[in-house]
C-alpha positions as CSV (number, residue, x, y, z in Angstrom):
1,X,0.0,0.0,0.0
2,X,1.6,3.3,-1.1
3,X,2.0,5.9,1.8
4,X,1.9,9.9,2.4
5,X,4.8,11.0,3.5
6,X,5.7,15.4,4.9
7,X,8.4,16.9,3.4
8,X,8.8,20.5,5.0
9,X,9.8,23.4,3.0
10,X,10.3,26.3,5.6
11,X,13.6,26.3,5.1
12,X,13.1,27.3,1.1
13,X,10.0,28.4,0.4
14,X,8.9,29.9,4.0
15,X,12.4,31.9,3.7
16,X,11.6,33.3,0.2
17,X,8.3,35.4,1.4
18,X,8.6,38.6,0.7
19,X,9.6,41.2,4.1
20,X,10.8,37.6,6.3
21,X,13.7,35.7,6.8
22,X,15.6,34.0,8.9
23,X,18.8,33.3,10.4
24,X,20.9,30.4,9.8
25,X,20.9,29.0,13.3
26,X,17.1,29.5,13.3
27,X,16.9,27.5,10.5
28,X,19.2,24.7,12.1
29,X,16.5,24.9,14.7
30,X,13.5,24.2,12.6
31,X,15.4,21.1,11.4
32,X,16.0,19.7,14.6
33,X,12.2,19.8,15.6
34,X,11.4,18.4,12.2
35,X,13.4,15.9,13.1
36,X,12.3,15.4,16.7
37,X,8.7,15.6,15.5
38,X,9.2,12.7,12.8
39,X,8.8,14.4,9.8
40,X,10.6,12.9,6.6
41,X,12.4,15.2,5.0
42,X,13.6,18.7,4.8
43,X,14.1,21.5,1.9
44,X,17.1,23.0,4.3
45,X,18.2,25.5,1.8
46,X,19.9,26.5,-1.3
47,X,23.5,24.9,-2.4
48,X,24.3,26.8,-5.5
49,X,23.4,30.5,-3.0
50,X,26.9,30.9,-1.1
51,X,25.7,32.5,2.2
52,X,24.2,29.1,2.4
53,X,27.1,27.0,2.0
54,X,28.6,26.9,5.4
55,X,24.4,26.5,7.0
56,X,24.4,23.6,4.7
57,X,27.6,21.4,5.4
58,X,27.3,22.3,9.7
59,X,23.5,21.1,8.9
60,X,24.9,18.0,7.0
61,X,27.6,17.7,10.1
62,X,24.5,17.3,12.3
63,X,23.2,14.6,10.6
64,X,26.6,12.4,10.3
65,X,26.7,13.1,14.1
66,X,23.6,11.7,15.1
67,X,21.2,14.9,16.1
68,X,19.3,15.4,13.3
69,X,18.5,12.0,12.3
70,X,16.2,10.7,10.2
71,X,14.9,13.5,8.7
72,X,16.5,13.6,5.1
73,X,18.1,17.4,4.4
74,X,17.5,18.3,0.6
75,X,18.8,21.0,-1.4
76,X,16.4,23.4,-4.2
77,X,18.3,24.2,-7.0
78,X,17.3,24.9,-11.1
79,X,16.8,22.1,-13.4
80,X,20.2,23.1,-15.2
81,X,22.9,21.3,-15.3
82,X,25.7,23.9,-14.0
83,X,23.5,24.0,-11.1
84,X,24.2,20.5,-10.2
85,X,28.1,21.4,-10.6
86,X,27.8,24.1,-8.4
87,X,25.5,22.4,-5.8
88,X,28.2,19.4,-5.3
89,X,31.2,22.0,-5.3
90,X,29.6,23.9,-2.7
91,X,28.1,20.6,-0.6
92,X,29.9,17.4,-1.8
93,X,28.1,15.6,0.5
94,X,24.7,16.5,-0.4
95,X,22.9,13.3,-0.9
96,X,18.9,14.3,-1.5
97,X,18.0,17.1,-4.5
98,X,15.0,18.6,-6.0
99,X,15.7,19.8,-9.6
100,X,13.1,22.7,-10.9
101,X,11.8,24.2,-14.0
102,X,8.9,25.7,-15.0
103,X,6.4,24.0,-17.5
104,X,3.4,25.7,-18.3
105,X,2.9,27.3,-21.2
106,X,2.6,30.7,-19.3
107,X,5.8,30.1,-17.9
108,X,7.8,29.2,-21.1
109,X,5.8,32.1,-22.7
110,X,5.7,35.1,-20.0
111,X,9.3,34.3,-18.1
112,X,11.3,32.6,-20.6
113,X,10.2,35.2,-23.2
114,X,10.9,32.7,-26.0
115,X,14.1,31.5,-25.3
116,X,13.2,27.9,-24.8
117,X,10.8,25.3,-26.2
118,X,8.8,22.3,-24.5
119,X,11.6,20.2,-25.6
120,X,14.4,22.1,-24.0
121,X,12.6,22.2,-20.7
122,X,12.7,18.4,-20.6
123,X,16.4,18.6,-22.8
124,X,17.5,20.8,-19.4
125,X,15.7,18.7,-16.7
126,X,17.1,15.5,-17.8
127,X,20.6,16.6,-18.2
128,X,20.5,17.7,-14.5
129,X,19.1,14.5,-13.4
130,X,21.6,12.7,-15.4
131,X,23.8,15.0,-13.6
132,X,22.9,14.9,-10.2
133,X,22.8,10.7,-10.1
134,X,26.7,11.2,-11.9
135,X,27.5,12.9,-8.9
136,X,26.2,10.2,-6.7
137,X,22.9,12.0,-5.4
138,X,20.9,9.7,-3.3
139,X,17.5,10.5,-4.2
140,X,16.1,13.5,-6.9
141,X,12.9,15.0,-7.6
142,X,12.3,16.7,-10.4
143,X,9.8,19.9,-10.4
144,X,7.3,20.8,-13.0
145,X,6.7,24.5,-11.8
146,X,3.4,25.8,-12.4
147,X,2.0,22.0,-12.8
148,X,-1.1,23.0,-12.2
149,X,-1.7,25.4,-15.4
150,X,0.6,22.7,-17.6
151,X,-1.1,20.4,-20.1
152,X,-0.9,17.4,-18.8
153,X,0.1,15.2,-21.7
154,X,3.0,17.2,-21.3
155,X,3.2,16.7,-17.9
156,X,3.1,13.1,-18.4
157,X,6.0,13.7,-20.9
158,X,8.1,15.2,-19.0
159,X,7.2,13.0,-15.8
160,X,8.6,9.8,-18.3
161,X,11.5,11.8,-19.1
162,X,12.3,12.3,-15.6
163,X,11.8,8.8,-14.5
164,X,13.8,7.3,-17.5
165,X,16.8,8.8,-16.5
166,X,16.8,8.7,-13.0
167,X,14.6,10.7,-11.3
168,X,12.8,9.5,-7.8
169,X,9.8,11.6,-7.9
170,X,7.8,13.9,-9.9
171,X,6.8,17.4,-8.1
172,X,3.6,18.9,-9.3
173,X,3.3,21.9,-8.1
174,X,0.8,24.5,-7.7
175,X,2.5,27.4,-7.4
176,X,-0.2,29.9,-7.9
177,X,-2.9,28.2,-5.7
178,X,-4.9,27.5,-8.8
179,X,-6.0,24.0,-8.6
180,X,-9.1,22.6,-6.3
181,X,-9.3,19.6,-4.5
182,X,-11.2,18.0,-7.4
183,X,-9.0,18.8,-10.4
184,X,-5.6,18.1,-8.3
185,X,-7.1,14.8,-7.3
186,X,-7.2,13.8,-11.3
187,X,-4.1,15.3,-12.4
188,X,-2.1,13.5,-10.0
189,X,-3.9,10.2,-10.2
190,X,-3.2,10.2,-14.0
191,X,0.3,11.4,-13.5
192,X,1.0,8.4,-11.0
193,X,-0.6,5.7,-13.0
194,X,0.7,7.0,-16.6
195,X,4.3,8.0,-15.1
196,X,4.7,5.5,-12.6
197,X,6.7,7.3,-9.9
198,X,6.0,8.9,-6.6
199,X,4.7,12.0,-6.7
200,X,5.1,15.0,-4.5
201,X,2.3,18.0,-4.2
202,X,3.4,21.8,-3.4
203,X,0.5,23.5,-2.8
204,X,0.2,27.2,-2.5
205,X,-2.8,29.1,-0.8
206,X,-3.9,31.6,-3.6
207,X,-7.4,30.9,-3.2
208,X,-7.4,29.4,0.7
209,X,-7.5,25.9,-0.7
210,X,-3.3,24.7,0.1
211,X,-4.4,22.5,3.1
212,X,-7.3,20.7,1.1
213,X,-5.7,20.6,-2.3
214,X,-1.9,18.6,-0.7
215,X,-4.5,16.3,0.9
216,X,-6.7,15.5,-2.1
217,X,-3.7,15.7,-4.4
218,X,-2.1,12.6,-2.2
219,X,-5.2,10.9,-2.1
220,X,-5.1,11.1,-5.9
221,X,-1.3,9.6,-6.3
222,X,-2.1,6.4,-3.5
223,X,-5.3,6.0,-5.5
224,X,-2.9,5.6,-8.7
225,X,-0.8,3.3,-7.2
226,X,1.9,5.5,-5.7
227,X,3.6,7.0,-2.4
228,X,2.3,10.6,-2.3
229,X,4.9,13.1,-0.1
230,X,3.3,16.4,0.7
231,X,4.9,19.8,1.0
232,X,4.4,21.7,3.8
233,X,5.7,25.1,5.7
234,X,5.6,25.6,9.5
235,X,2.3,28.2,10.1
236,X,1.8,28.0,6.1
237,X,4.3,30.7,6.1
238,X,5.6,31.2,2.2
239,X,5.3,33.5,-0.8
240,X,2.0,35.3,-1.2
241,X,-0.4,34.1,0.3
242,X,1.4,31.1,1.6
243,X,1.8,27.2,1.2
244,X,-0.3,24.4,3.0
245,X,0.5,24.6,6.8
246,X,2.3,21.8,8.1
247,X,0.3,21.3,11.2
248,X,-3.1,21.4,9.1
249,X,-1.8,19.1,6.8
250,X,-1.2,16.5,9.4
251,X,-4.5,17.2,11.4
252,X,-6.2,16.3,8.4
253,X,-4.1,13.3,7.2
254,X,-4.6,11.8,10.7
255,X,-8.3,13.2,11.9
256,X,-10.3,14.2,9.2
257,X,-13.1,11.8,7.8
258,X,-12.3,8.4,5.9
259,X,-8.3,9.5,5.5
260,X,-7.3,7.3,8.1
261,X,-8.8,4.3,7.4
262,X,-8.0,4.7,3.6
263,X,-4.7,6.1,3.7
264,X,-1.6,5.0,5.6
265,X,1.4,7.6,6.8
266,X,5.0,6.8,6.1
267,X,5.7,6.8,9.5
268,X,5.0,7.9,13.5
269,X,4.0,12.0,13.6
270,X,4.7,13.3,17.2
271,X,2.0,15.8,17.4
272,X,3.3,17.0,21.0
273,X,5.6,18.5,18.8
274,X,3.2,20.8,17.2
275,X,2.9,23.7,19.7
276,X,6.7,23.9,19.9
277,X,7.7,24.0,16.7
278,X,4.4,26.2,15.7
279,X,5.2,28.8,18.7
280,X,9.1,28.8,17.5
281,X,8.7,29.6,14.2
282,X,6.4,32.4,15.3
283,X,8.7,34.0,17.2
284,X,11.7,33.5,14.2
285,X,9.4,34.7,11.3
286,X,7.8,38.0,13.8
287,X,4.8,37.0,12.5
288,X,1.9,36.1,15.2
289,X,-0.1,32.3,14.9
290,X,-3.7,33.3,13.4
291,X,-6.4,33.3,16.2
292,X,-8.1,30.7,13.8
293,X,-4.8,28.4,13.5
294,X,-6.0,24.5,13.0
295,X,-4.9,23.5,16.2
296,X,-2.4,26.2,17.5
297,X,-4.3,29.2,17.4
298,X,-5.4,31.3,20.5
299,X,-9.1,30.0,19.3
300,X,-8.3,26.5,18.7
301,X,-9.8,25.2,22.0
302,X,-11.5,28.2,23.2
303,X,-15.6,28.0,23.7
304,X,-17.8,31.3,24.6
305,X,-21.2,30.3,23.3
306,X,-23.8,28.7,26.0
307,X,-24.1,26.0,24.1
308,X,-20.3,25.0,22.9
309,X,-19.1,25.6,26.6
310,X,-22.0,23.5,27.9
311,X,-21.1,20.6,25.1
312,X,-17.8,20.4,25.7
313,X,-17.8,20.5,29.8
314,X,-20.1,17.4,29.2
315,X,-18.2,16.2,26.6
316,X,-14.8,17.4,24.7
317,X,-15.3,15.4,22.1
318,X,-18.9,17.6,21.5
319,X,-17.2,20.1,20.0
320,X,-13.5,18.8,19.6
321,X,-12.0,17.0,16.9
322,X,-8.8,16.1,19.0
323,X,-7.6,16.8,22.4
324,X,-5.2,20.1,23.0
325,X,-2.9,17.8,24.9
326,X,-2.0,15.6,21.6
327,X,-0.2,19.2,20.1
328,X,1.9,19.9,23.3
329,X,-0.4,22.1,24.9
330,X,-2.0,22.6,28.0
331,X,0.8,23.6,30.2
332,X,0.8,27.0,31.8
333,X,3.0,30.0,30.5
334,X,5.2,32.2,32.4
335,X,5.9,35.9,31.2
336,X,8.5,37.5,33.4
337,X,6.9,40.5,34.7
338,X,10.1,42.0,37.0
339,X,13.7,41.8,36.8
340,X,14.9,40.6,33.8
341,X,18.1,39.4,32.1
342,X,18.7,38.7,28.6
343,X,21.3,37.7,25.7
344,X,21.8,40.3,23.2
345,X,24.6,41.3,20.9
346,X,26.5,43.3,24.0
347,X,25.7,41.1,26.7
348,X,28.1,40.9,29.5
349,X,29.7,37.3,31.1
350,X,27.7,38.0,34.2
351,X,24.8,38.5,33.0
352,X,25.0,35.4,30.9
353,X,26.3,33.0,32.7
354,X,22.9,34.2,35.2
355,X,21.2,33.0,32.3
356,X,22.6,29.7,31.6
357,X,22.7,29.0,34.8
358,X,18.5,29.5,35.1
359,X,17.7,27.3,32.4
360,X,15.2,24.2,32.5
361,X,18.8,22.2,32.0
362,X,21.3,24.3,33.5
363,X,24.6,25.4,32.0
364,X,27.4,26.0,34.2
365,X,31.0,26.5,32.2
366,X,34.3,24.8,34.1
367,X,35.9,28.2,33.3
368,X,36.0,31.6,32.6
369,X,37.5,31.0,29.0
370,X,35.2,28.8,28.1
371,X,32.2,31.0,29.2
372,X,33.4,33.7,26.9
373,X,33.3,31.6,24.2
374,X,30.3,30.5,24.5
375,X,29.5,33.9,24.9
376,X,31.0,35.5,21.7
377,X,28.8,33.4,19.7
378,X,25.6,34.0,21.3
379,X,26.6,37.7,20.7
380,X,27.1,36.5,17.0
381,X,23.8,34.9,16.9
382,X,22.1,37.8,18.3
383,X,23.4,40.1,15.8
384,X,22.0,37.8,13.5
385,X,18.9,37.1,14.4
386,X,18.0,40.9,16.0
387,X,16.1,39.0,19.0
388,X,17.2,37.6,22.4
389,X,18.1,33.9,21.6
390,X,14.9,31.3,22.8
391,X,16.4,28.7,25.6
392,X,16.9,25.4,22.5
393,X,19.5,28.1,21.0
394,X,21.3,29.1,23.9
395,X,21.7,25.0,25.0
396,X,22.4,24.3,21.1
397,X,25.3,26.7,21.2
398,X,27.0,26.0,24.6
399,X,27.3,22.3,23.4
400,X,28.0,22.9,19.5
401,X,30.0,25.6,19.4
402,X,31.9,24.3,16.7
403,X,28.7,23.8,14.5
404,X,27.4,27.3,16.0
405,X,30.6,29.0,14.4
406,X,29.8,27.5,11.1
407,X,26.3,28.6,11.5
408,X,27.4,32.1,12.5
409,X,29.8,32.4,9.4
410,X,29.1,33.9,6.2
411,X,31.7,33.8,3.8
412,X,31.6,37.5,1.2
413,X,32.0,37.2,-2.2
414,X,35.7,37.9,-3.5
């Protein structure tokens, strides 16, 4: 029985919405809750842009160490072959790729302007899957950007092209939010039985239909015969109006009606992870959770009306789909309302080894010296990220600091 599998992509798309961003330890971050939370794979960034490189290989570091494993870290780059040189200059041990290029007519039409043809979209996508497996890449996926307004016999073209030489997966994406449950749910169920591969849906929210369209859209590739891996973004944070929220995505893939008992996941999804990773990314992004958030939202639990309250004090289950408790919530939060000390970029040793020593695990340095290094790169990461560091960062740093260093590190163009 094919399976859903979550592949996030925070780290790529979330990053590339217009006025946000985020800092490369913040990123690190995301991928260690991913990880912790039992999702299967991560878009971590992008190999062939060089303020990413040395984000990439400490990222990479993690995984051959043992803390961010067994979520898969995967590079973005363009379906062009110099791409893939560049990538595996940059990160020679990358091992998992998505290759993209757009394929609508619009696309080759409006951005291309006329310099290439059908054929030299799938002449340049196969070349860089040819290249990519040369290079010893584990597992690639190639991208039809702007699936959703493609023809599809030239979909399925270009999905056979992939396939033959080498790809894993076929990406159909709907970058402008324009499919519906109903028309993604064909496309991709004719892709996967006339292709024959896996088949992974990006979803954007254009018309508020992201969450819906990923789940249909996976329905549609098991019901073809194939595993279906759906792309998410923490809060549903990404370009425009954003992609299909990763938290949502699950909810409905494990609550909603019928999906359970028709379609499997890959693997265990630690929900108590959900509030965590939701309130982090929050706080990285500067952007607040919607009141109205599926299941991390101010109003996900609340009840006013007579009726609701009266329901669910009987009964949760009245007027509850799933218990708070399964997201990690419930537990009380403390806002420090007197004295207060916090990292910045001029913090003093006093004042932070005060800190370190207050936190739920408690870090006490064996020395001076090695307080103050510790130190200097929290200053680092708070210049950065512009924000006091959140508690996971400060422990992260005081027992990677070699990794942190890397994080911290850009290297200028010469």
């Amino acid at each position: 029985m094919p399976k859903i599998y979550f592949i996030d992509v925070t780290n790529r798309d979330g990053v590339q919405t217009a006025r946000l961003g985020l800092s490369k330890l913040e990123k690190t971050m995301i991928n260690i809750y991913l990880n912790e939370m039992g999702v299967f794979q991560s878009e971590f960034g992008f190999p062939t842009t060089r303020h990413e490189i040395n984000y990439l290989r400490a990222n990479l570091e993690l995984v051959e160490i043992g803390v961010i494993k067994p979520l898969r870290l995967e590079g973005w780059i363009r379906a062009i072959p110099a791409d893939v040189e560049i990538t595996f200059r940059n990160v020679p041990n990358i091992n998992y790729l998505n290759l993209s290029i757009s394929t609508s007519n619009q696309m080759i039409n409006g951005k291309f302007q006329g310099r290439k043809t059908h054929d030299d979209i799938i002449k340049d996508m196969t070349e860089a899957v040819t290249a990519a497996r040369t290079y010893g890449a584990e597992s690639i996926g190639a991208n039809a950007e702007d699936a959703s307004r493609t023809d599809l016999n030239y979909l399925i073209e270009f999905g056979l092209a992939a396939k033959e030489h080498g790809a894993d997966r076929l990406r159909y994406c709907d970058t402008l939010g324009y499919d519906n449950p109903f028309t993604i749910y064909d496309n991709v169920r004719t892709l996967a039985e006339k292709v024959g591969i896996p088949i992974e849906l990006h979803c954007h929210n254009d018309l508020g239909m992201a969450v819906a369209n990923s789940i249909a859209g996976a329905m549609g590739a098991i019901d073809g015969g194939q595993d279906a891996y759906i792309n998410t973004t923490i809060n549903g944070i990404g370009e425009r109006a954003g992609n299909a929220d990763l938290i949502a995505v699950i909810l409905a893939a494990m609550k909603s009606k019928d999906i359970t008992e028709r379609y499997e996941l890959a693997g265990p999804i630690d929900l108590s992870k959900a509030w965590k990773i939701s309130k982090f990314v929050s706080y990285a992004f500067g952007v607040p959770i919607p009141i109205n958030q599926p299941g991390v939202g101010a109003n996900a639990f609340a009840h006013e009306s007579g009726i609701h309250a009266d329901g669910v004090l009987k009964d949760p289950e009245n007027y509850e789909l799933y218990n708070y408790e399964e997201l990690g919530r419930g537990d009380p939060e403390f806002v420090e309302t007197g004295r207060e000390i916090s990292t910045g970029e001029y913090s003093g040793i006093s004042g932070f080894s005060h800190i370190m020593s207050q936190l739920e695990v408690p870090v006490k340095f064996p020395d001076r010296e090695k307080a103050n290094e510790i130190l200097e790169l929290v200053r680092y990461a708070n210049v950065e990220s512009q924000k006091p560091l959140v508690e996971d960062e400060l422990l992260f740093i005081a027992k990677y600091p070699g990794i942190a260093k890397k994080l911290l590190t850009l290297t200028p163009m010469v």
